[in-house]
MIVO-492204 format. One line per field, with one value per residue (C-alpha): x, y, z. Coordinates in pm, 1 decimal. Layout:
N
u c(X/...)
v c(Y/...)
w c(Z/...)
This chain:
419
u c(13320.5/13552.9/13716.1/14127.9/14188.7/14319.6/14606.5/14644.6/14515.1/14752.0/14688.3/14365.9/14483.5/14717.3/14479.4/14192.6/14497.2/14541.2/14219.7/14121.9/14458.0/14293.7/13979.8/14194.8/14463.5/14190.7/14217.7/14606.5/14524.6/14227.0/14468.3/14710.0/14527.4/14382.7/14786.8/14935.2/14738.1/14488.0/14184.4/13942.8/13885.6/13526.7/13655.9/13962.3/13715.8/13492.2/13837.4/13865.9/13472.0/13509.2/13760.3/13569.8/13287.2/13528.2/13588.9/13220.2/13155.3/13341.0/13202.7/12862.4/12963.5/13191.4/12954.0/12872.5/13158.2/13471.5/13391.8/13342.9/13662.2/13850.3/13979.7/14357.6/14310.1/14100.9/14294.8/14609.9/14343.3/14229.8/14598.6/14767.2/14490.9/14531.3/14931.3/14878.8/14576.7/14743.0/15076.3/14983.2/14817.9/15075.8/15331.9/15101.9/15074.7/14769.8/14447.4/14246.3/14526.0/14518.6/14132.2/14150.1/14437.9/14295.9/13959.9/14126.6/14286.3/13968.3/13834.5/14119.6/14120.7/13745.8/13812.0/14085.1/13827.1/13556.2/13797.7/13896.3/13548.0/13411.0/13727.2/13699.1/13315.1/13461.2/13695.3/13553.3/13545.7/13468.8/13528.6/13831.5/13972.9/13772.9/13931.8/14291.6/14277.0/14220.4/14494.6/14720.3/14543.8/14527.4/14918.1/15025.5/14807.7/14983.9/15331.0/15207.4/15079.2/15418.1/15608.9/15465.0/15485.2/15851.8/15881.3/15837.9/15480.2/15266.0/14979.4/15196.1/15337.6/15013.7/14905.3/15283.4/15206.5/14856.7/15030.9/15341.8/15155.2/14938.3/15303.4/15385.1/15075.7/15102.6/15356.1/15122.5/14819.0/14950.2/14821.5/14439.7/14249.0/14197.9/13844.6/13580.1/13338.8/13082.2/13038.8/13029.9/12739.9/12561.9/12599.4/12506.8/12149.9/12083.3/11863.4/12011.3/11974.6/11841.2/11690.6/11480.6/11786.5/12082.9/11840.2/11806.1/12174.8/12290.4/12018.8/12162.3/12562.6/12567.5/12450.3/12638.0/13003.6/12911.2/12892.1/13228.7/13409.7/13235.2/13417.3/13780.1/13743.4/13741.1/13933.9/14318.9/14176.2/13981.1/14329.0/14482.4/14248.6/14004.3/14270.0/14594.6/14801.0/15080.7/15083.8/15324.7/15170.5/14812.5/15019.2/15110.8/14782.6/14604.6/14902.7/14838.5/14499.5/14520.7/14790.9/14512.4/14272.2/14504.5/14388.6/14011.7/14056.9/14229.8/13945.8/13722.4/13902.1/13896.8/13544.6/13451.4/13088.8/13053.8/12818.9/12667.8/12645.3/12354.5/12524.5/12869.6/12701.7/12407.2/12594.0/12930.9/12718.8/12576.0/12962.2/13050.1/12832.3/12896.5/13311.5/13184.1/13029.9/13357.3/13614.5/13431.9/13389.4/13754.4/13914.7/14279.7/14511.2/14415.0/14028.7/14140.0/14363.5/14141.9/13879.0/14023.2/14159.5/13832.9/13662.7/13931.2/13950.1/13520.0/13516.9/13718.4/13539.4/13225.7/13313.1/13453.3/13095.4/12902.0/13139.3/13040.0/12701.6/12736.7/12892.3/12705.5/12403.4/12520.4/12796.1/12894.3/13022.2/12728.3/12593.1/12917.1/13031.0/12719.2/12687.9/13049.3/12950.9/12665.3/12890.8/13130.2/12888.1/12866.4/13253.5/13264.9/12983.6/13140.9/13467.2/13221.1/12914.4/13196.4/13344.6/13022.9/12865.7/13149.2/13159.9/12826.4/12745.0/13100.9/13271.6/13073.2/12726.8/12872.5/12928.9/12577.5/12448.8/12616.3/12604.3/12222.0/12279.2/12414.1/12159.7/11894.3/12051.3/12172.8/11815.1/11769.6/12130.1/12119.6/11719.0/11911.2/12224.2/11931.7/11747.7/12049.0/12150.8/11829.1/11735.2/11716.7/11445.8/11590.6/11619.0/11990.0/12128.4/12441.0/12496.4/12836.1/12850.5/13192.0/13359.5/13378.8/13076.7/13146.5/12919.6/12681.9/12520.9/12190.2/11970.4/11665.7/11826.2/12037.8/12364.0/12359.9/12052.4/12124.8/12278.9/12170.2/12352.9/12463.0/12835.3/13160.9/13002.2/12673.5/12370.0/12611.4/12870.3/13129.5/13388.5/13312.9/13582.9/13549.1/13821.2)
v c(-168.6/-448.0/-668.7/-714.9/-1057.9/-1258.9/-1403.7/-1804.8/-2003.6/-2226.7/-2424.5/-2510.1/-2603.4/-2847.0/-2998.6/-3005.0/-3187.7/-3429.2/-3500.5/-3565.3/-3740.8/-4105.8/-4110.4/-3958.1/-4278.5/-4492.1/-4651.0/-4753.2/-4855.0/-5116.0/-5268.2/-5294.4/-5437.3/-5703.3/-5782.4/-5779.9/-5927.1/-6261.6/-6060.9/-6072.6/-5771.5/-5732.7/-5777.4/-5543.7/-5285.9/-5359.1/-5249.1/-4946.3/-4871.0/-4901.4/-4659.3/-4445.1/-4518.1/-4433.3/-4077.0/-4019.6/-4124.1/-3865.4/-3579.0/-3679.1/-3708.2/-3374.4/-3147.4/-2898.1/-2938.7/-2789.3/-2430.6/-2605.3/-2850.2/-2643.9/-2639.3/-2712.6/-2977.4/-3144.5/-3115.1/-3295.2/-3555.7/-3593.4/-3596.3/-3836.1/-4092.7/-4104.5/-4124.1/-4392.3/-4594.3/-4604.3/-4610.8/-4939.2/-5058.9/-4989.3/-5230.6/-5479.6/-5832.6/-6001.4/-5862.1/-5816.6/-5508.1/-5339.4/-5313.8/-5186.4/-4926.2/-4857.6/-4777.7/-4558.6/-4367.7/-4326.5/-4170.1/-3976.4/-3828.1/-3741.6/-3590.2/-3339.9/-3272.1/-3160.6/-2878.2/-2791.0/-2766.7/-2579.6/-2319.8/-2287.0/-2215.2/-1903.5/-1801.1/-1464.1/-1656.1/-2038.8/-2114.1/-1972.0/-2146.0/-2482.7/-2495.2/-2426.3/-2718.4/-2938.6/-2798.0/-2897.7/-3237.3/-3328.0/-3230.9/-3453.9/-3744.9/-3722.9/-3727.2/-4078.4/-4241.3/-4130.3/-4297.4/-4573.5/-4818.8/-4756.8/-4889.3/-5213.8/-5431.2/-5488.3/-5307.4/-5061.7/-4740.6/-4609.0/-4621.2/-4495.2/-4187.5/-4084.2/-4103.0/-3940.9/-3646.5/-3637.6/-3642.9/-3320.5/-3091.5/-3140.3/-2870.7/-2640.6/-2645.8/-2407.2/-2154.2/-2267.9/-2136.5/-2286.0/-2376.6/-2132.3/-2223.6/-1967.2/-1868.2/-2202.0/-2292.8/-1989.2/-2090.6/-2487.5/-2374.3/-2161.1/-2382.5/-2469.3/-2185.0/-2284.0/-2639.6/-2739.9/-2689.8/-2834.8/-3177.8/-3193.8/-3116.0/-3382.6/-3630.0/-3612.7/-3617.5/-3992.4/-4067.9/-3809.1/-3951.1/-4317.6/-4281.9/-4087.2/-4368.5/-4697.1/-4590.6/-4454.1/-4752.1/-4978.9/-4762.9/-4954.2/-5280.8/-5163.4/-5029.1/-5309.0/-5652.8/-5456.6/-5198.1/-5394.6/-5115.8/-5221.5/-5084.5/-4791.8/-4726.8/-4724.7/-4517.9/-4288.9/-4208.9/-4132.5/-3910.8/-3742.9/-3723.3/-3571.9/-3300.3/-3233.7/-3171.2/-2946.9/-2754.8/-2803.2/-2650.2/-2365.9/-2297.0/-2325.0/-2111.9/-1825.0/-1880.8/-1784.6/-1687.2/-1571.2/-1838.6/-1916.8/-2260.4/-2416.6/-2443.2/-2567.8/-2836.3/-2931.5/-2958.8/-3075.6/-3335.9/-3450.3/-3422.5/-3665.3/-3896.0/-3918.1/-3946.6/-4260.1/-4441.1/-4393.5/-4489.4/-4802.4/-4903.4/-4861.4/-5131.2/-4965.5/-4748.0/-4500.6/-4465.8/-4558.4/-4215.4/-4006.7/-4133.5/-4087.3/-3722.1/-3624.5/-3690.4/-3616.1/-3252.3/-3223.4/-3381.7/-3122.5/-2854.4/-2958.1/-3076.8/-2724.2/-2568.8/-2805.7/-2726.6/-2351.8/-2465.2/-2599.1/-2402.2/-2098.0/-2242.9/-2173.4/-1942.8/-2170.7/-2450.1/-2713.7/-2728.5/-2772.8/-3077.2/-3256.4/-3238.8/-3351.2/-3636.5/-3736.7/-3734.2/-3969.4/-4192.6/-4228.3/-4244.9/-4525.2/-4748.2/-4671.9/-4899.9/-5179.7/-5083.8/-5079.2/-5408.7/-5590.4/-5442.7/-5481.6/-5854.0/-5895.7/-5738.3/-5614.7/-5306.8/-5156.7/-5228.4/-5110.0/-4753.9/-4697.2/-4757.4/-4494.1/-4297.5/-4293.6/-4266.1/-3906.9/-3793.7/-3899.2/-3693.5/-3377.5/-3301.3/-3202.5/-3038.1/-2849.2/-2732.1/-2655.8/-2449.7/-2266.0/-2152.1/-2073.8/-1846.8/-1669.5/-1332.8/-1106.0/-1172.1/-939.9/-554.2/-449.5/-759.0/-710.5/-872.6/-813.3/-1117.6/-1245.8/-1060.1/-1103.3/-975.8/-745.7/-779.3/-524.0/-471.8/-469.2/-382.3/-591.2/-885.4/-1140.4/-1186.3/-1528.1/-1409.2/-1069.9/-1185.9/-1351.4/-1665.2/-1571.4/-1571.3/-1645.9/-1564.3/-1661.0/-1668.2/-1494.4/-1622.4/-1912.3/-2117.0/-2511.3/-2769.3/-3058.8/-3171.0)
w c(689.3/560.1/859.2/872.0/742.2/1081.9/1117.6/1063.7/1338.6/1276.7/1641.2/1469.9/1156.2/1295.9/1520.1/1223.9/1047.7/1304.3/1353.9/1005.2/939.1/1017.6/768.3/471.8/494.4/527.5/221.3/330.3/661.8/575.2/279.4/519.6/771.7/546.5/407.7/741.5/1020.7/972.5/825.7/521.1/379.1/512.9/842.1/799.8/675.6/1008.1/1188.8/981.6/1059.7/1431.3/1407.1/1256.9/1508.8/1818.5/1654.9/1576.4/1970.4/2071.3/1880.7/1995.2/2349.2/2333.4/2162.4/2425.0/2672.5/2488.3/2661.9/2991.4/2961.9/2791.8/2407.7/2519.9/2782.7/2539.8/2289.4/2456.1/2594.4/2275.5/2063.2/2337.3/2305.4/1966.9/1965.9/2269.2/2023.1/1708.5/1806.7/2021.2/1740.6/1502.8/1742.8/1801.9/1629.8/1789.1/1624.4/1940.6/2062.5/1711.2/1740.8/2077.0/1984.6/1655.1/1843.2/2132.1/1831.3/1701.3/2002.8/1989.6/1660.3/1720.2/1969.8/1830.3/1525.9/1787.5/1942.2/1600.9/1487.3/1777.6/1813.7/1355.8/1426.1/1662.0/1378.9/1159.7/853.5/876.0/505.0/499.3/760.0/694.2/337.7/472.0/725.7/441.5/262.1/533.8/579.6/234.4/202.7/514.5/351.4/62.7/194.0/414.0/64.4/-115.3/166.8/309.7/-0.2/34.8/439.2/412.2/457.6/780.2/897.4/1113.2/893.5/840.6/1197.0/1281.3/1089.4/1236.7/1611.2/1513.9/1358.4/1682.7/1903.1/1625.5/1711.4/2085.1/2162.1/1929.8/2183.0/2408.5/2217.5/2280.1/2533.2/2827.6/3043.6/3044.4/3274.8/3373.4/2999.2/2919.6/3116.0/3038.6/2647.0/2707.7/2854.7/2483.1/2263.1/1927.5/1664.5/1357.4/1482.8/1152.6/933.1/1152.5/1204.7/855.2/765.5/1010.3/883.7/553.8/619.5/760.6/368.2/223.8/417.7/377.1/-8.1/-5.0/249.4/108.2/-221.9/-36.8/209.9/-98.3/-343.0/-294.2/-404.9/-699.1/-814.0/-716.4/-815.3/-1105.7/-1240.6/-1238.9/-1058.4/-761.6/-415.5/-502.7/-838.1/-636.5/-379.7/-579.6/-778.3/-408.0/-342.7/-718.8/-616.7/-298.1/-454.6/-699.0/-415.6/-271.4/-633.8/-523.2/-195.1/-311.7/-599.5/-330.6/-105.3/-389.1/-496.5/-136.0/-136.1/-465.0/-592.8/-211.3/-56.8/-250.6/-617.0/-501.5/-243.6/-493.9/-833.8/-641.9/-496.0/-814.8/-1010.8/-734.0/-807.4/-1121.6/-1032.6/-823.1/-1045.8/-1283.3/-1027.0/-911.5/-1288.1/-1333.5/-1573.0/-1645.9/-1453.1/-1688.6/-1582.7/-1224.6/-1179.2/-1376.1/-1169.2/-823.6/-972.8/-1069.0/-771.3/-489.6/-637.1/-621.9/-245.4/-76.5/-253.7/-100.1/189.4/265.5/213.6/446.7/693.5/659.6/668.7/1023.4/1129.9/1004.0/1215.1/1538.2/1602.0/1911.5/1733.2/1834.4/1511.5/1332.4/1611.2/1577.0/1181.2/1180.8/1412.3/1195.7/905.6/1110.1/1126.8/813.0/732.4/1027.4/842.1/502.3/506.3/573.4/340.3/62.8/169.4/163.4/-138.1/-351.1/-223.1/-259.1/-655.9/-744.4/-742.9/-1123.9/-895.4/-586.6/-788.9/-927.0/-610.9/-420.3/-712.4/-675.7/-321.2/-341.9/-594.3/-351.5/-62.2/-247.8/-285.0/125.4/131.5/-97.7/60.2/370.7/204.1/-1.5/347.8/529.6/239.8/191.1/224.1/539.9/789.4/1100.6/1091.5/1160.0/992.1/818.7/491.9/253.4/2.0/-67.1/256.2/612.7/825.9/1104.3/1425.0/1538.6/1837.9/1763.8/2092.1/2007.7/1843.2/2052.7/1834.2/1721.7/1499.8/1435.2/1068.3/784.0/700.7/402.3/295.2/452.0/823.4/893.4/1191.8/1438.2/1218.5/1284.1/1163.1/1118.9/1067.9/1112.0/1049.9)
């Protein structure tokens, strides 16, 4: 039988928006940072990786207590901090408050993304909704980057934006369920599904975000000291280049399952790589905006897919929170990595070496997204490439491994986010 397509969860959209809002203006918020208060760009891009940090804390430390908490309460926990952090930071003038409000937002933000990521991982089809909530994301960012040239300088519009989008999705929460807490400690005392694979998954995303955020950390002065574009002109190519993301998602979104997980992460991975390696060679606003096109419409794609991979792995959502937390650690190092390396060799050097960086660790992804989408191991599993599974009580099997993780729904089936 073919499952009804579900309604939007468009509670979780907005709060996978939210959360996710942060690491895509990145870029905006370090330059500004570095312009507006008394920092060097290494140590703005410290700022912009304790951020970063603070949001990866909180998926670690959130992991297995949504159920028990509850998805809405922490959700409004998790949206006011941020509109408290970053909207402190964005009024702020002395450096020590914007860390500590940029920080708090951090925590935040992280901890919006881990409701979003457990509640997606409980969705029928993770990919689906994974690839929509970086639609929305990737729309909002765009919006912020067409904008904020336009307000005037200091480090504060950006900030502004990411609490005044958290302040939006609070009346939206309502609709999220609230604690759970003899299920919920039933479900924390159930070992991890799929242990081998998730380590190895959440080994490699640190590596995997890092390359991705040393380059986006670093991306508004390359186009603004190496390609000779102004703030609005750079402005305005991340905006083009998040619009044209928008264009990867939805590809993704309609490629589905057709080709599995293992071609789109492993060649995407390697496409990237090569897209990094352009963009930091970048001489002219030409190469600059094809460069940031190119690879802003691959990253989404990809990114998409490992978040079905998570979340795949465990159909509670712990696999998908602690792979997103890896990969936040990753993103929280990466302003920094990108600051110093470029300082260090120049931006040209800085590409290769994440370039190689990604070839190196597409190799164990792309292992993992190749297991998880193998063939059938358990009688009575149920497996329809390219459409949604429907769940079947199987007497013998316990149901987070009475499917194969193949395809839109997978080991039990869940939704990942991130985001």
């Amino acid at each position: 039988m073919f499952a009804r397509r579900t309604p939007l969860p468009r509670p979780l959209l907005a709060l996978f928006t939210a959360g996710y809002l942060a690491p895509y203006l990145l870029p905006t918020v370090v330059g500004r940072l570095e312009s507006g208060l008394p920092l060097t760009a290494t140590e703005a891009g410290a700022v912009g990786s304790a951020l970063l940090l603070s949001s990866a804390s909180a998926g670690f430390l959130l992991a297995s207590r949504v159920e028990r908490i509850g998805a809405r309460t922490l959700a409004r926990t998790g949206l006011a901090l941020a509109a408290l952090g970053y909207g402190g930071a964005a009024l702020a003038g002395d450096v020590p408050a914007v860390v500590a409000g940029a920080i708090l937002g951090g925590f935040g933000s992280g901890t919006a993304t881990t409701v979003a990521a457990t509640r997606i991982a409980a969705e029928p089809d993770p990919h689906r909704t994974s690839t929509l909530g970086l639609l929305w994301v990737s729309a909002v960012a765009g919006v912020v980057y067409l904008t904020v040239p336009h307000l005037g300088a200091g480090h504060g519009q950006p900030l502004a934006a990411i609490a005044l989008a958290s302040l939006a999705v609070w009346p939206l929460t309502g609709r999220l369920p609230g604690r759970t807490a003899s299920a919920a400690r039933r479900r924390e005392r159930a070992a991890l599904p799929h242990l081998r694979a998730g380590l190895v998954l959440a080994a490699a995303m640190p590596c995997w975000s890092l390359v991705q955020n040393s380059l986006w950390g670093v991306s508004g002065r390359i186009g603004l000291t190496q390609a000779g574009l102004s703030e609005a002109a750079v402005g305005a190519v991340f905006a083009v280049a998040l619009g044209a993301g928008l264009m990867g998602v939805l590809g993704a979104r309609a490629l589905g399952a057709r080709l599995g997980r293992a071609v789109p992460i492993g060649a995407g991975t390697v496409l990237i790589a090569g897209c990094v390696v352009a963009s930091a060679s970048a001489t002219g606003p030409v190469s600059f905006t094809t460069g940031e096109i190119a690879w802003n419409v691959l990253y989404p794609v990809v990114l998409s897919y490992l978040i079905g991979l998570a979340a795949s792995l465990d159909p509670r959502g712990r696999w998908a929170v602690l792979v997103g937390a890896a990969g936040s650690l990753g993103t929280a190092a990466g302003p920094l990595t990108g600051s110093v390396l470029s300082a260090w060799a120049g931006f040209p050097v800085m590409g290769l070496v994440l370039g190689a960086a990604l070839l190196v660790v597409a190799v164990p992804m792309t292992g993992v997204a190749l297991h998880a989408g193998g063939r059938l191991v358990l009688t009575g599993a149920v497996r329809q490439p390219a459409v949604e599974l429907i769940e079947v009580d199987v007497p013998a099997v316990s149901a987070p491994d009475a499917y194969d993780t193949a395809g839109p729904r997978q080991a039990g089936a869940s939704p990942g986010s991130g985001n």
